[in-house]
C-alpha positions in Angstrom: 61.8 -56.8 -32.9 63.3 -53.5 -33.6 62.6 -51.3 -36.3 58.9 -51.3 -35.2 56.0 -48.7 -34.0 55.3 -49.2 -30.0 52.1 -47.7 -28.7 52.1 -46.9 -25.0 49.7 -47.6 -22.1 50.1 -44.3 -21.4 48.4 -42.7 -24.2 51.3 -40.7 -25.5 51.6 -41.3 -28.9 53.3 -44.4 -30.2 57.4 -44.3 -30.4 59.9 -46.0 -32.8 61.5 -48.9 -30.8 65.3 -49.3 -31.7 66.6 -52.1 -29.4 65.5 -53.7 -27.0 67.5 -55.4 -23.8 66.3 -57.5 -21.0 68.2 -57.3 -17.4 68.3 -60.0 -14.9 64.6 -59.5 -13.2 63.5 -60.3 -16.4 62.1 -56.5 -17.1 62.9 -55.6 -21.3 64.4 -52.2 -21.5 63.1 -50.7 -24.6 65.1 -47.8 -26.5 62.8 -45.3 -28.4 63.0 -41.8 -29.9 60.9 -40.9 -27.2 63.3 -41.9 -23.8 63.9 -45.4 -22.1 61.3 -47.5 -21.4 60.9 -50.3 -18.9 58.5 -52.8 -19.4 57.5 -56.1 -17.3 55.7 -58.3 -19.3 54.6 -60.3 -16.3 51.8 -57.4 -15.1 52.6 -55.4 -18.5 53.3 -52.4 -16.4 55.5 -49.8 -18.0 57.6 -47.2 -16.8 59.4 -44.4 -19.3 61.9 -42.7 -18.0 63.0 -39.5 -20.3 65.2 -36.4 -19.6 63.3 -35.7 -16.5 64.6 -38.2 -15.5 68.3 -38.0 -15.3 68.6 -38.9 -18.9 70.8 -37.0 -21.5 69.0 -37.3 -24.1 65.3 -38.9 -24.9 66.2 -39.9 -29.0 68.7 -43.1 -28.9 70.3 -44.8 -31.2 69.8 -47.7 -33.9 70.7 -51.0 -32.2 72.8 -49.7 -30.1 72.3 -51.5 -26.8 74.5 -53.7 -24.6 74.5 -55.8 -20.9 77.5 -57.0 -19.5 78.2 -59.5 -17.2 77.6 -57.9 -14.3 73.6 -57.5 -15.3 74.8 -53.1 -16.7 72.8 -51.9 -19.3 74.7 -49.3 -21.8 72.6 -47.7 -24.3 73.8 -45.2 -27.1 71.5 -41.6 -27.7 72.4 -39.2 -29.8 74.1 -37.2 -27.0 76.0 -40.1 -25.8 76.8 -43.0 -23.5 73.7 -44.1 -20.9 74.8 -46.8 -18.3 72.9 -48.1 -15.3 72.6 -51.2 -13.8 68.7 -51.9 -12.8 69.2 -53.8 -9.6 70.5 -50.9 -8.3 67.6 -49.1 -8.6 65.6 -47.8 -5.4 62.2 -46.6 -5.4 61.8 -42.8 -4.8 59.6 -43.1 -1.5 59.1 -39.2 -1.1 55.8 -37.6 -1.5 56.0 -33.9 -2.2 54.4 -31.7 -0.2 51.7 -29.4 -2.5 50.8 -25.7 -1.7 48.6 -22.8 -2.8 51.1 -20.1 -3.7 48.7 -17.6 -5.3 45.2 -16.5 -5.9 43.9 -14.1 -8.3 40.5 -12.6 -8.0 39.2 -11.2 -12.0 42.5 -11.7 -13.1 44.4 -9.6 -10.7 46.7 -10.9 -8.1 45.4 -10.4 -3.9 47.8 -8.2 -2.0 48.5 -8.5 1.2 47.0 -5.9 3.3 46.1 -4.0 0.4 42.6 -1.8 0.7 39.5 -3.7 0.2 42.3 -7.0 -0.1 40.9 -10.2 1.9 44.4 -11.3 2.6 46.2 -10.6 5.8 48.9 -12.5 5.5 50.6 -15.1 2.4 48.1 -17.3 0.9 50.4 -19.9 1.5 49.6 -19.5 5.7 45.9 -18.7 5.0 43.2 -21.6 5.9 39.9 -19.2 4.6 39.1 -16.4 2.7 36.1 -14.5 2.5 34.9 -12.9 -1.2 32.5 -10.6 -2.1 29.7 -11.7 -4.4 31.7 -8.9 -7.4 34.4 -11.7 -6.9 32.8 -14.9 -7.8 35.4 -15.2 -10.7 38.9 -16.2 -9.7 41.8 -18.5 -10.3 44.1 -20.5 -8.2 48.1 -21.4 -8.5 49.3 -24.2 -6.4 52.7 -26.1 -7.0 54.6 -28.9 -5.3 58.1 -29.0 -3.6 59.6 -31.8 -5.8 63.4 -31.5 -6.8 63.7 -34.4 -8.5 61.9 -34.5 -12.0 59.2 -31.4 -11.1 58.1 -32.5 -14.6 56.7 -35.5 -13.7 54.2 -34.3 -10.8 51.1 -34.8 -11.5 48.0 -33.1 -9.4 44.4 -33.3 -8.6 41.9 -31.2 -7.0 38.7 -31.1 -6.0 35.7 -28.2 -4.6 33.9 -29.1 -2.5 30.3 -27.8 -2.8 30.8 -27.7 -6.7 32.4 -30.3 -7.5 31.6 -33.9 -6.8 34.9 -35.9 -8.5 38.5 -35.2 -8.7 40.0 -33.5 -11.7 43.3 -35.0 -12.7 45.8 -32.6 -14.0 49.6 -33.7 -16.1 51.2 -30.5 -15.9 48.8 -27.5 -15.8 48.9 -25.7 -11.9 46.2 -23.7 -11.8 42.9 -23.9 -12.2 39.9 -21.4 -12.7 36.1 -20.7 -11.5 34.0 -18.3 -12.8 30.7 -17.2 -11.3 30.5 -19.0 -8.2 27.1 -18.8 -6.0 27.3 -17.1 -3.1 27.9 -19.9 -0.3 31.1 -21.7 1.5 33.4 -24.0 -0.7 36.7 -26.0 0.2 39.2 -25.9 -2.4 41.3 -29.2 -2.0 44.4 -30.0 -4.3 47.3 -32.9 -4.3 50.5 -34.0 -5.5 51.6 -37.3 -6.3 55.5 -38.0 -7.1 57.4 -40.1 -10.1 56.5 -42.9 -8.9 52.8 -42.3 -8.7 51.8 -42.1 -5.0 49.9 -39.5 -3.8 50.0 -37.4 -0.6 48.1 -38.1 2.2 48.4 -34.1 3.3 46.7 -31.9 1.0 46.4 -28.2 1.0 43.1 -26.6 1.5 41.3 -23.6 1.0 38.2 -22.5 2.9 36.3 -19.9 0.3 33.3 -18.1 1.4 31.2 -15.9 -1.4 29.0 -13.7 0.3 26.0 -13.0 -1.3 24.7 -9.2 -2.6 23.4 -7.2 0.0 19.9 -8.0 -1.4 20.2 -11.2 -0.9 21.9 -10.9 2.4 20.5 -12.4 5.8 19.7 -9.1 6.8 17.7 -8.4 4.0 15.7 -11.7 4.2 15.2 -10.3 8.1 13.7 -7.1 6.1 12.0 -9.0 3.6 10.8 -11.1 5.9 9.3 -8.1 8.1 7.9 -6.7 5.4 6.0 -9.2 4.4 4.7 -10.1 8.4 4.2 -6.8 7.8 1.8 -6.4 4.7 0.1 -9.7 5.8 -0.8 -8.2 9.4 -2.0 -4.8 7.4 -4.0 -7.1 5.3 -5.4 -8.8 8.0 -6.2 -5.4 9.9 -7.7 -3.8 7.6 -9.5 -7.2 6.7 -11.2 -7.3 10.5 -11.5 -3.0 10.4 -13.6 -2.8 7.3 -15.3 -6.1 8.9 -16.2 -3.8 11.4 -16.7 -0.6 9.5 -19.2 -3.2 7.8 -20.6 -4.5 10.7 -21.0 -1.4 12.1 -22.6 0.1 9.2 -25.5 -2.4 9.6 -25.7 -1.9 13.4 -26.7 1.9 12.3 -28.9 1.0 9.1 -30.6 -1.1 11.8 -30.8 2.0 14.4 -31.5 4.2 12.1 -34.4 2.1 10.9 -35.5 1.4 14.1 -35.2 5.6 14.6 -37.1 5.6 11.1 -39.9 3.4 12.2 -40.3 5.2 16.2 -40.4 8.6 14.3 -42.9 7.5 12.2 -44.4 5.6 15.3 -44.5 9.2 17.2 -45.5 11.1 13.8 -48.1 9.1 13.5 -49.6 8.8 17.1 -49.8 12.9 16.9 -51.2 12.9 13.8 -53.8 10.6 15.2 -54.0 12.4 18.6 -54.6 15.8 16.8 -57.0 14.8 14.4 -59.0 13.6 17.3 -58.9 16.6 19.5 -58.9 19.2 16.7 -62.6 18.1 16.0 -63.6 19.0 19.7 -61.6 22.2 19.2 -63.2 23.1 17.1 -66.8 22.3 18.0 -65.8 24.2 21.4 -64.4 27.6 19.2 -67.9 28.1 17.7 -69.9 28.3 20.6 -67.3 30.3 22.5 -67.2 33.2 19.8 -70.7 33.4 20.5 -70.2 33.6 24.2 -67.6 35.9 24.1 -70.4 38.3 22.0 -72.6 38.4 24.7 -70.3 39.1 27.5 -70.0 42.6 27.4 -71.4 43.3 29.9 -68.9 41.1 32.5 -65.8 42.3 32.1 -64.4 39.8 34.4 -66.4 36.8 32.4 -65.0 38.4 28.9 -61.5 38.3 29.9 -61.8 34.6 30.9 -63.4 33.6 27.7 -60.7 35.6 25.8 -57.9 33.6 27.7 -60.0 30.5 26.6 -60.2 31.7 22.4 -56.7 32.1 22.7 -55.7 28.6 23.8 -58.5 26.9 21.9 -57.0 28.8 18.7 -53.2 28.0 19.7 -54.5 24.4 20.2 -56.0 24.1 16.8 -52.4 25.8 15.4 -50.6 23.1 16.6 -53.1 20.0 15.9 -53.1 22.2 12.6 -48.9 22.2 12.3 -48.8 18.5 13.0 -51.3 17.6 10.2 -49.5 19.9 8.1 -46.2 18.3 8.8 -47.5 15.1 8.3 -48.7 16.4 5.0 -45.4 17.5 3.9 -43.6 14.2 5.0 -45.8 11.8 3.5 -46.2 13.9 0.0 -49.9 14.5 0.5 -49.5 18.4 0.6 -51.2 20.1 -2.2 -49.3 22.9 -4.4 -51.7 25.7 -5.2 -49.5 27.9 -7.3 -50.8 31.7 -8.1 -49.1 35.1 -8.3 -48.1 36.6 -5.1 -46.5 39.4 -4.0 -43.8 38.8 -1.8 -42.7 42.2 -0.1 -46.5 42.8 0.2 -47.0 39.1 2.1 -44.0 39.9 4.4 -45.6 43.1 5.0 -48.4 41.6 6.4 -47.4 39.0 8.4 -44.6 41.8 10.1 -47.9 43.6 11.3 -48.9 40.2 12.9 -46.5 39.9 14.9 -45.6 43.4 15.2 -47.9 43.4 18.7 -46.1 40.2 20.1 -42.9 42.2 19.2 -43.9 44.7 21.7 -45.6 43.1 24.0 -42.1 41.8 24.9 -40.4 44.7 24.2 -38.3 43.8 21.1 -37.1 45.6 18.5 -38.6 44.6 15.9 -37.8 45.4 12.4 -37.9 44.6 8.4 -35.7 45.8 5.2 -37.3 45.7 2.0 -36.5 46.6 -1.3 -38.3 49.5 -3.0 -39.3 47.2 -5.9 -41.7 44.7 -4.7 -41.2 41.0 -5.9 -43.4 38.8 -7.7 -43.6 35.4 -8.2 -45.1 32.0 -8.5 -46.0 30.3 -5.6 -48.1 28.6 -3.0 -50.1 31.2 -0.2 -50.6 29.0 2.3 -47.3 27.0 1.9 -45.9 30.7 2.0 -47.6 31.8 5.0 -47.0 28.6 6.9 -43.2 29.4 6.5 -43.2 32.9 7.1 -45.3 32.5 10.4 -43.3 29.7 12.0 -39.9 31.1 11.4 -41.3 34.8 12.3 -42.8 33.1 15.6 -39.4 31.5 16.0 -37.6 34.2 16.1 -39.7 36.1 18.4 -40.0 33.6 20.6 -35.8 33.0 21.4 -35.0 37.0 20.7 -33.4 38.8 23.7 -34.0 42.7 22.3 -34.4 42.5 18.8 -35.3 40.9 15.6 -34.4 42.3 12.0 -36.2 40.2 8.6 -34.5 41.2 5.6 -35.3 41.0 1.9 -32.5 40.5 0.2 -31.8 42.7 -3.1 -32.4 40.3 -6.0 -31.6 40.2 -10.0 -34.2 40.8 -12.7 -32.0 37.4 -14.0 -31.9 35.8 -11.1 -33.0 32.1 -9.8 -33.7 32.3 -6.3 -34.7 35.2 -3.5 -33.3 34.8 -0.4 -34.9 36.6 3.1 -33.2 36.1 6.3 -34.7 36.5 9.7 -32.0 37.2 12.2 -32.3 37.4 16.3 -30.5 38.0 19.2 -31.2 35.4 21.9 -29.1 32.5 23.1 -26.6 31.6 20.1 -27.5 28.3 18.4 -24.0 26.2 18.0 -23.2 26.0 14.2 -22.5 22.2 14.7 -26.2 22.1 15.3 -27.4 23.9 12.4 -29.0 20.1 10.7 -29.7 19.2 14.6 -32.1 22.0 15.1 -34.5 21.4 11.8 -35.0 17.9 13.7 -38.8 17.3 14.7 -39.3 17.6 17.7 -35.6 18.8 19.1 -35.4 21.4 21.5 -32.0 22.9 22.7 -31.5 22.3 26.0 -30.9 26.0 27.7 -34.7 27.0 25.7 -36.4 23.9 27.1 -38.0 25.9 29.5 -39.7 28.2 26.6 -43.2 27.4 25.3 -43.0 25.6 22.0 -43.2 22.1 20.3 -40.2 22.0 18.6 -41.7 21.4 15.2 -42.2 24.7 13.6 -39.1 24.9 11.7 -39.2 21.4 10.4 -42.4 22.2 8.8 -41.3 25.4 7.2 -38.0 23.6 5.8 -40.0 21.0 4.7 -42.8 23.0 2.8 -39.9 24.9 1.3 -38.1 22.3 -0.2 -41.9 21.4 -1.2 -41.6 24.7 -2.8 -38.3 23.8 -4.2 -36.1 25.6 -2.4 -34.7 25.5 1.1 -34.5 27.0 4.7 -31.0 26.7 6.3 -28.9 28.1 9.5 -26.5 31.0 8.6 -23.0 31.0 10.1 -22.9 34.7 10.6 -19.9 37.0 12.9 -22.1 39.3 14.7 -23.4 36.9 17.6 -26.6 36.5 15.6 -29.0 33.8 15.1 -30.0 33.8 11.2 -32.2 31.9 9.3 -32.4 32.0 5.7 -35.0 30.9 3.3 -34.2 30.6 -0.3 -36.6 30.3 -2.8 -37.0 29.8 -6.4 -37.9 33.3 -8.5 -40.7 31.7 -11.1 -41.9 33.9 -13.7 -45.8 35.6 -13.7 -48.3 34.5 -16.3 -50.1 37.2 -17.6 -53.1 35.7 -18.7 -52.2 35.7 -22.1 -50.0 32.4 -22.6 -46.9 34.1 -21.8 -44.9 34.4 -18.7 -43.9 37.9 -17.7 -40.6 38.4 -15.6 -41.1 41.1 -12.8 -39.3 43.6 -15.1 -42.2 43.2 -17.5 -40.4 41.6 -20.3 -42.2 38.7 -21.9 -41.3 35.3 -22.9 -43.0 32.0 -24.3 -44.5 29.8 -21.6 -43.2 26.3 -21.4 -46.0 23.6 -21.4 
């Protein structure tokens, strides 16, 4: 049986079997270049011993092997004489203890106490250690305190929360992890001795990766309030423009309902002075008559006068609502003709020149020396100029001033502003006051329908231009009406500018 290739259980590669001896438990003793094995063949277990051993040598001899009576087994190595006598063999019973004797975080050892170092004290008295997330990467040394054939311990470890088995290890002690997830692990690692029995005491390691601070449990709390956050903004503003929406239709429907009792009103006085203007004036033609014949009562002539002048300021105002009504339903006719416009303002200045002084205001007008001429509608014009020159007369304290502005021989528009002393009009209210029918409330008491100067706005924007309320800073009221400068035709085709020049009509 010698002379022969041996394989191994063990899965070391086979060995060259020189001799082979059996002892007196029946166990062969098998002699190999590779150290002494021991072999039953009962359970085929197999135990080599080598150097580690105690052995001087593992490469023995050709057939050189010998028991004596005594049941001693001598076998020959190249290094000499090996004797033992098997049954006085004793099982090695001691379990080495195992520890972790060093960690190393991105391939650089912890010190103790070191800045920014997670170890207080030796690694070897630490249960836990806490890492940041930048040291995921790390390796672990661990060893066992076994004198007697070191070699031969074997280890296993195990993490916990990575790994689910044990890994075996022959010699190799230390062991490696790279890129951990942030979270808490147990590193767990044992020994087992010669003989193959295992500690019942491991050592342990309690590793904790925290995660990056974005990831943290403080910034999940921020994330989190963030987004309670956007989703109660989202909400808000859902149930605001809800009600912005909401309320929106509330005042389309008010102001529809405002629309429809305006027209309502507008309508009734339009009805109501169309009925009593015909009376009015049925009763104005005889009275002129009267008032001829009564010469000769001055008492009686009086009367009748104080009668004309109501009947004719009840015909202006039946005559002002129709007008109006005219001008808001887009039934008023445009005449348009030449007209002189300093020569217009002229004239109307001497009509109410008397009610000027009559309440002793100062009442006067700026013109330029070049009179204007333009394009426009009489009536609309003199409908304007009245109501805003009654207007003002009516609310001054001592004095009223109408102005013609200077204007271009290029220019668009000619503005004129009237301008008054009485009770300031807030500029706020400068849309408020071109209302029909609104009054301010300290000239209540003043005689007046409140309609006048939304009929002159409204015939000149007929006119297409405008009549607004100037913000002025000399504790004046001023109205301003703007209108458009069209040029004169001549009668010849053309259209004359009020320079003279000519230039082609437009058809």
């Amino acid at each position: 049986r010698t002379g022969k290739r041996y394989s191994t259980k063990n899965g070391l590669p086979s060995n060259f079997v020189f001799i082979v001896r059996e002892d007196n438990q029946h166990n062969l003793w098998i002699s190999t270049t590779r150290g002494l094995t021991c072999l039953n063949p009962i359970t085929n277990s197999m135990q080599v011993y080598t150097k580690s051993n105690g052995l001087l040598n593992d490469q023995f001899n050709y057939s050189s092997a010998f028991k004596d009576k005594n049941g001693r087994l001598y076998f020959g190595s190249v290094k000499g004489l090996i004797s033992f006598n098997p049954d006085e063999f004793t099982q090695s019973r001691f379990v080495p203890p195992v520890y972790i004797t060093g960690i190393q975080v991105n391939n650089k050892e912890l010190i103790i106490n070191e800045k920014g170092s997670p170890l207080s004290q030796s690694v070897i008295q630490t249960n836990r250690i806490t890492l940041p997330y930048t040291a995921s990467t790390f390796s672990i040394d661990f060893a066992a305190l076994s004198y007697t054939s070191p070699e031969r311990t074997e280890y296993m470890y195990k993490m916990e929360g990575l790994d689910r088995d044990w890994t075996y290890l022959k010699s190799n002690r230390k062991v490696y992890f790279t890129g951990l997830s942030a979270g808490t692990y147990r590193f767990i690692v044992k020994a087992a001795n010669s003989s193959g029995q295992w500690n019942s005491q491991p050592a342990q390691l309690q590793i904790r990766i925290l995660p990056p601070f974005w990831a943290s449990t403080w910034a999940y709390a921020v994330y989190s309030l963030i987004g309670v956050l956007i989703v109660f903004y989202i909400i808000r503003n859902y149930h605001r423009r809800t009600e912005e929406k909401n309320k929106r239709k509330l005042e389309l429907l008010e102001h529809e309902k405002e629309k429809e009792l305006y027209q309502a009103k507008i309508a009734f006085f339009t009805n109501v002075a169309h009925e009593i203007k015909t009376p009015l004036t049925l009763i104005k033609g005889p009275l002129e008559k009267v008032i001829k014949k009564s010469d000769e009562s001055p008492d009686l002539h009086n009367s009748l006068r104080i009668m004309e002048r109501n009947t004719n300021r009840l015909i202006d105002l039946t005559n002002q609502l129709l007008d109006f009504r005219q001008t808001e339903t887009k039934g008023f006719s445009l005449n348009f003709t030449p007209i002189n416009i300093s020569e217009l303002l002229e004239e109307t200045y001497a009509n109410f020149k008397p009610l000027a002084e009559e309440r002793n205001l100062q009442f006067t007008m700026e013109l330029p020396s070049q009179p204007l001429y333009t394009m426009a509608d009489l009536e609309a014009l003199n409908k304007i100029f009245t109501n805003i020159f009654s207007n003002a007369i009516k609310y001054a304290d001592r004095k009223v001033h109408v102005q013609l502005l200077p204007f271009g021989q290029e220019g668009s528009l000619f503005s004129i502003e009237v301008s008054n002393d009485g009770h300031l009009i807030p500029y706020d209210m400068k849309e408020k006051i071109f209302e029909p029918f609104f009054r301010l409330k300290k000239t209540e008491k003043q005689k007046g329908t409140g309609i006048g100067l939304a009929l002159a706005r409204s015939l000149a924007q007929l006119l297409k231009g405008d009549l607004y309320f100037k913000e002025t800073a000399h504790d004046l009221n001023v109205f301003v009406i703007s209108l458009p400068l069209l040029p004169i035709n001549n009668g010849t085709g053309n259209l004359e500018h009020n320079d003279g020049s000519i230039i082609n009509a437009i058809s």
